[in-house]
N, CA, C and O atoms as CSV, one atom per row, in Angstrom:
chain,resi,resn,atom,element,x,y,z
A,1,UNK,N,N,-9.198,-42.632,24.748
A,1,UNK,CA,C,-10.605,-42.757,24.484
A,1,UNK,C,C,-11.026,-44.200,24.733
A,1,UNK,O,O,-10.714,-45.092,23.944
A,2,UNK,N,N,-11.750,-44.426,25.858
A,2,UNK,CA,C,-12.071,-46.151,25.812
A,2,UNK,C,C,-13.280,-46.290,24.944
A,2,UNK,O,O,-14.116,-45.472,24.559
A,3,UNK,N,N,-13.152,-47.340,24.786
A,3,UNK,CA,C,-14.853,-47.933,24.098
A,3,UNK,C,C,-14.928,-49.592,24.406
A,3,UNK,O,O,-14.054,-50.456,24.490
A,4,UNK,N,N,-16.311,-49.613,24.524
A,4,UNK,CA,C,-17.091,-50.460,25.616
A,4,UNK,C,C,-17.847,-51.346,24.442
A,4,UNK,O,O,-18.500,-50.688,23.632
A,5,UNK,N,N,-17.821,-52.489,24.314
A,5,UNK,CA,C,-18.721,-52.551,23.846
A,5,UNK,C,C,-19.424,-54.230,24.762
A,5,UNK,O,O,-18.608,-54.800,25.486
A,6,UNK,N,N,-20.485,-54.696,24.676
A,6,UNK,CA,C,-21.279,-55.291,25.939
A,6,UNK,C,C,-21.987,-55.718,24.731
A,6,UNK,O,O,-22.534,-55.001,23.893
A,7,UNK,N,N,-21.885,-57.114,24.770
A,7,UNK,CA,C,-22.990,-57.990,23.874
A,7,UNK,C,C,-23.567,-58.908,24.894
A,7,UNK,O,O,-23.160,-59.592,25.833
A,8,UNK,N,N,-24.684,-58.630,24.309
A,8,UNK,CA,C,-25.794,-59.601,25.417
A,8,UNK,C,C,-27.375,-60.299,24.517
A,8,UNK,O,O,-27.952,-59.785,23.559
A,9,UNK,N,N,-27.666,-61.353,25.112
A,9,UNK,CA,C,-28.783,-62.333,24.432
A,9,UNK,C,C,-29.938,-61.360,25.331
A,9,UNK,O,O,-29.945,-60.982,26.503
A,10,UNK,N,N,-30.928,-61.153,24.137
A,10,UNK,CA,C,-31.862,-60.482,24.289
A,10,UNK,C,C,-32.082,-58.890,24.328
A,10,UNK,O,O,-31.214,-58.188,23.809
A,11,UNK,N,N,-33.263,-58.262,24.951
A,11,UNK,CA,C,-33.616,-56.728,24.487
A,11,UNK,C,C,-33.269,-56.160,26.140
A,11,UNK,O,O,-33.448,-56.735,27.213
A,12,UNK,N,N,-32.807,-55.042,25.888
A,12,UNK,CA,C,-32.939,-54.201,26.720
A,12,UNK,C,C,-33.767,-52.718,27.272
A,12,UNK,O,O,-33.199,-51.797,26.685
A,13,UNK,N,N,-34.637,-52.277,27.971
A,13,UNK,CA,C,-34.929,-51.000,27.775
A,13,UNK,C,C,-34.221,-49.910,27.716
A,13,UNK,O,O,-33.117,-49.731,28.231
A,14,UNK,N,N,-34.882,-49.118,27.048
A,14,UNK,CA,C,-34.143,-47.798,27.300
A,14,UNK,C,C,-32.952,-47.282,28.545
A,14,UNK,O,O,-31.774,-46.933,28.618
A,15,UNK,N,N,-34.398,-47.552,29.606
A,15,UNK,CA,C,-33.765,-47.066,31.001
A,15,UNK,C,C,-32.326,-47.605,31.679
A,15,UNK,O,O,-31.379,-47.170,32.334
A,16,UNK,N,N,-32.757,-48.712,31.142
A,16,UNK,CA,C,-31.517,-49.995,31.421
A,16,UNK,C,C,-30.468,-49.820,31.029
A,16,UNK,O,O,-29.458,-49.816,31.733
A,17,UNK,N,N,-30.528,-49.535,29.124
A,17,UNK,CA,C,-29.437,-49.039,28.783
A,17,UNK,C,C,-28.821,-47.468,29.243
A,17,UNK,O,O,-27.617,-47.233,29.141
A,18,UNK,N,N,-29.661,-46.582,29.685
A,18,UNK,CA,C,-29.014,-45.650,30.101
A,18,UNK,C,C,-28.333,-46.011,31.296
A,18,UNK,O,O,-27.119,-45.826,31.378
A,19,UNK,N,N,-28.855,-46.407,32.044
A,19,UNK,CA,C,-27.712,-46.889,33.873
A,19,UNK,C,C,-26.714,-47.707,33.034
A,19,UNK,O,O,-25.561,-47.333,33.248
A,20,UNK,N,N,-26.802,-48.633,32.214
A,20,UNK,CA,C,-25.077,-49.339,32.013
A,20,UNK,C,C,-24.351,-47.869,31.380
A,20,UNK,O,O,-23.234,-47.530,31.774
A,21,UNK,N,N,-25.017,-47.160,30.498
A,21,UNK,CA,C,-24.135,-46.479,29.907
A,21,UNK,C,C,-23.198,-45.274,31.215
A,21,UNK,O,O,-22.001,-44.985,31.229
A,22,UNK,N,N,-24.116,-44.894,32.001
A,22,UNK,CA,C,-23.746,-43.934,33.942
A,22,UNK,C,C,-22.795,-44.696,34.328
A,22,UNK,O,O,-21.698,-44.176,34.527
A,23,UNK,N,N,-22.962,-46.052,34.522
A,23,UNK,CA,C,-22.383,-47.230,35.523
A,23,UNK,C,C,-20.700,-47.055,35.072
A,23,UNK,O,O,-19.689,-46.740,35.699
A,24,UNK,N,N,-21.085,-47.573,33.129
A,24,UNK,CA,C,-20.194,-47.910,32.880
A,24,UNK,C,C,-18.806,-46.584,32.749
A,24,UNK,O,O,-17.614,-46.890,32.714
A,25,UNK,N,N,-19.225,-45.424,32.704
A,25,UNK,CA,C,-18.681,-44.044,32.566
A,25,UNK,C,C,-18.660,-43.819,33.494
A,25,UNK,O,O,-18.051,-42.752,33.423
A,26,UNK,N,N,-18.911,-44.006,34.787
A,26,UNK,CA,C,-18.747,-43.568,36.096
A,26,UNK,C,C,-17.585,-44.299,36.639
A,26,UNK,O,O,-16.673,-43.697,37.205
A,27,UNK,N,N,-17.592,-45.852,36.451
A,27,UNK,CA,C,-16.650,-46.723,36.700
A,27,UNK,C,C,-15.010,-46.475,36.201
A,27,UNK,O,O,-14.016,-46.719,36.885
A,28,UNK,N,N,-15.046,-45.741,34.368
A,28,UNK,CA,C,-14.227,-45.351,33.746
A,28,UNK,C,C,-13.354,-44.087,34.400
A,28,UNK,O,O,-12.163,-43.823,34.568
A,29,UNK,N,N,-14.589,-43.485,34.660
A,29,UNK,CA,C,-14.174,-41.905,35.720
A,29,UNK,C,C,-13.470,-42.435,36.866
A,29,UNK,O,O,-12.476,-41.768,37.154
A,30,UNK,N,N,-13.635,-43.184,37.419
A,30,UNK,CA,C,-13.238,-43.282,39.258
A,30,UNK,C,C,-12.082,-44.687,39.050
A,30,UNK,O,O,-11.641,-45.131,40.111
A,31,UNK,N,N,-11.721,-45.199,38.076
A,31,UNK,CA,C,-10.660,-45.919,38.004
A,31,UNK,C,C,-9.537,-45.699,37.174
A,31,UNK,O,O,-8.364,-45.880,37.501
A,32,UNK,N,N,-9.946,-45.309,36.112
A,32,UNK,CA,C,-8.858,-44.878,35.195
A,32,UNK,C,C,-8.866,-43.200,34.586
A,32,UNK,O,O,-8.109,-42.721,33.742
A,33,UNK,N,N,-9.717,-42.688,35.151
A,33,UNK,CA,C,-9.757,-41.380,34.976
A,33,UNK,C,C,-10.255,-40.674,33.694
A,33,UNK,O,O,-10.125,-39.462,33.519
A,34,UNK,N,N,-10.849,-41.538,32.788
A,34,UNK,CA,C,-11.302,-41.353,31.406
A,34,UNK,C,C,-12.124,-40.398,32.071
A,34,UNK,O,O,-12.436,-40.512,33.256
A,35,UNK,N,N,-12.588,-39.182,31.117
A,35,UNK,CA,C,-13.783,-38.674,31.158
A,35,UNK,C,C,-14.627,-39.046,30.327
A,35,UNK,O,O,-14.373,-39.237,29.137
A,36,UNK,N,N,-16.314,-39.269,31.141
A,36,UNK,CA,C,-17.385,-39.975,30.518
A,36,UNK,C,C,-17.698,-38.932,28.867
A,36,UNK,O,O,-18.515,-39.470,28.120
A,37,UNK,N,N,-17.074,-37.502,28.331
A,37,UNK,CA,C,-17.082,-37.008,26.996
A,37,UNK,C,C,-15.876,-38.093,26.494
A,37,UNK,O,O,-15.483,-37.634,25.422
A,38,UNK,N,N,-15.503,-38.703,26.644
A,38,UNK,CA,C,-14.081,-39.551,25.856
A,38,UNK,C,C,-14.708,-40.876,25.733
A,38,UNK,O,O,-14.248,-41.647,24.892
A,39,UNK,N,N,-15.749,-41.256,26.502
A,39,UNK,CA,C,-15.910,-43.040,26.485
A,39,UNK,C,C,-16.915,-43.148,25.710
A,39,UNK,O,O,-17.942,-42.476,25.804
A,40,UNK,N,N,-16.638,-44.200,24.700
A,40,UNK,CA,C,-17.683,-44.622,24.021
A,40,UNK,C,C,-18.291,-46.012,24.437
A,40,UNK,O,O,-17.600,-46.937,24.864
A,41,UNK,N,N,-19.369,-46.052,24.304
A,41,UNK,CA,C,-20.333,-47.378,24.440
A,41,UNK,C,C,-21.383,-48.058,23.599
A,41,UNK,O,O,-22.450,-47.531,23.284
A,42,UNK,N,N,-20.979,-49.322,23.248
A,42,UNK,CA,C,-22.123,-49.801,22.186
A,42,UNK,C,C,-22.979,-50.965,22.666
A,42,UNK,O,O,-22.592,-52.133,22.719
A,43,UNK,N,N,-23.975,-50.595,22.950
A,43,UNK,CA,C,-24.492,-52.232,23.166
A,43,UNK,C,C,-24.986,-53.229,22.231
A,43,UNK,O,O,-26.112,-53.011,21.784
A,44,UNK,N,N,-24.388,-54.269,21.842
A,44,UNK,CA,C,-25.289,-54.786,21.254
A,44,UNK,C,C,-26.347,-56.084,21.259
A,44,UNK,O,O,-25.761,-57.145,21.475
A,45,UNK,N,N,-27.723,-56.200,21.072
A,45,UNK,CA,C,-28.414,-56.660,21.892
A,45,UNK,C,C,-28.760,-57.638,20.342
A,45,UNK,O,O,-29.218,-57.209,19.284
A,46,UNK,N,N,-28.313,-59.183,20.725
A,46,UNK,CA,C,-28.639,-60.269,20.142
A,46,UNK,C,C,-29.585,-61.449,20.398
A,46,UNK,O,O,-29.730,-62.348,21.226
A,47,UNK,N,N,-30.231,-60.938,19.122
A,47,UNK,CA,C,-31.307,-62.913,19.404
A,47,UNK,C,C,-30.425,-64.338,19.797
A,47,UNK,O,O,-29.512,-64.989,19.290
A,48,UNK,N,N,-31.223,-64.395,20.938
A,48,UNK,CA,C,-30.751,-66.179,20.837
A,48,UNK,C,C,-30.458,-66.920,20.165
A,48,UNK,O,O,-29.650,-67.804,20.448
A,49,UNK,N,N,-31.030,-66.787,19.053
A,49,UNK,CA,C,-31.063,-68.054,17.676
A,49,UNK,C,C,-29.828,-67.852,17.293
A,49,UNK,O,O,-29.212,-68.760,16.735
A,50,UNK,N,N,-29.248,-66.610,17.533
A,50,UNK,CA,C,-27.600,-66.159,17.093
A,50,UNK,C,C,-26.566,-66.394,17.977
A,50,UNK,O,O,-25.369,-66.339,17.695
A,51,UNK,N,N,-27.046,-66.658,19.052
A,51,UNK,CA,C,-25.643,-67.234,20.013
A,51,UNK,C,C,-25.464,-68.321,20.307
A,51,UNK,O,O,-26.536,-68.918,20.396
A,52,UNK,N,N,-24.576,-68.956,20.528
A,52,UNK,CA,C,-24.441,-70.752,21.017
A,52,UNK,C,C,-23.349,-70.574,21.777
A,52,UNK,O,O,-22.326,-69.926,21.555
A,53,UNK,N,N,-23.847,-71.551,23.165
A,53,UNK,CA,C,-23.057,-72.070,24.204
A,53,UNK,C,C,-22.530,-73.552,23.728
A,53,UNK,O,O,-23.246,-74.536,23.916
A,54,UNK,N,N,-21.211,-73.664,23.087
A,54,UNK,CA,C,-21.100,-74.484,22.656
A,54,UNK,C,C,-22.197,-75.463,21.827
A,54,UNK,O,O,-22.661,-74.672,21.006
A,55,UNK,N,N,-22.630,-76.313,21.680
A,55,UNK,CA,C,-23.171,-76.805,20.180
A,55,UNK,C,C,-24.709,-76.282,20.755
A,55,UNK,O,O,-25.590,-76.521,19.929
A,56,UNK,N,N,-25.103,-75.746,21.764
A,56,UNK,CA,C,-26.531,-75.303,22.010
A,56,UNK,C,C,-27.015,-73.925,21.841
A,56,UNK,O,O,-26.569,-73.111,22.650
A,57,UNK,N,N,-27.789,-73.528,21.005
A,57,UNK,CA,C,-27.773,-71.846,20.877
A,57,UNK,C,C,-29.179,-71.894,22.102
A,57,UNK,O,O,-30.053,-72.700,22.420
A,58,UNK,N,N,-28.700,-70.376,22.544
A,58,UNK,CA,C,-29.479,-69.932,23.069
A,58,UNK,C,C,-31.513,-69.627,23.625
A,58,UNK,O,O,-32.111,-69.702,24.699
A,59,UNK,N,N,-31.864,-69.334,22.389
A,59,UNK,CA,C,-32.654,-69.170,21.735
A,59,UNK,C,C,-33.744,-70.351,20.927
A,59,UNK,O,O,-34.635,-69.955,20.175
C-alpha cells in the first residue's frame, strides 16, 4: 500500500489536487505496479508563516 504524502506552501484547487492525485496513481501504476485502490495520498497545504528556508520563513 504506498502513501504519498506532498507538503507544499500555499492553497491548491480542487482541480489541481485531483491531477496530482491521477498523476501521482498513474505514476504508482506504470512503475511499481501499485494499484491506484491501494495508494493513498495526502496533501498538505501550508501557510508560509509556517515554513522557513533556513532562518527566512516563507510567508
Amino acid at each position: 500500500m504506498p502513501y504519498v504524502n506532498l507538503k507544499l506552501v500555499g492553497k491548491l484547487s480542487r482541480a489541481q489536487k485531483e491531477q496530482i492525485a491521477r498523476d501521482f496513481s498513474e505514476t504508482l501504476l506504470k512503475v511499481a505496479g501499485k494499484t491506484k485502490e491501494s495508494t493513498y495520498i495526502v496533501i498538505d497545504e501550508i501557510a508560509g508563516e509556517s515554513w522557513a528556508q533556513g532562518d527566512k520563513l516563507l510567508g
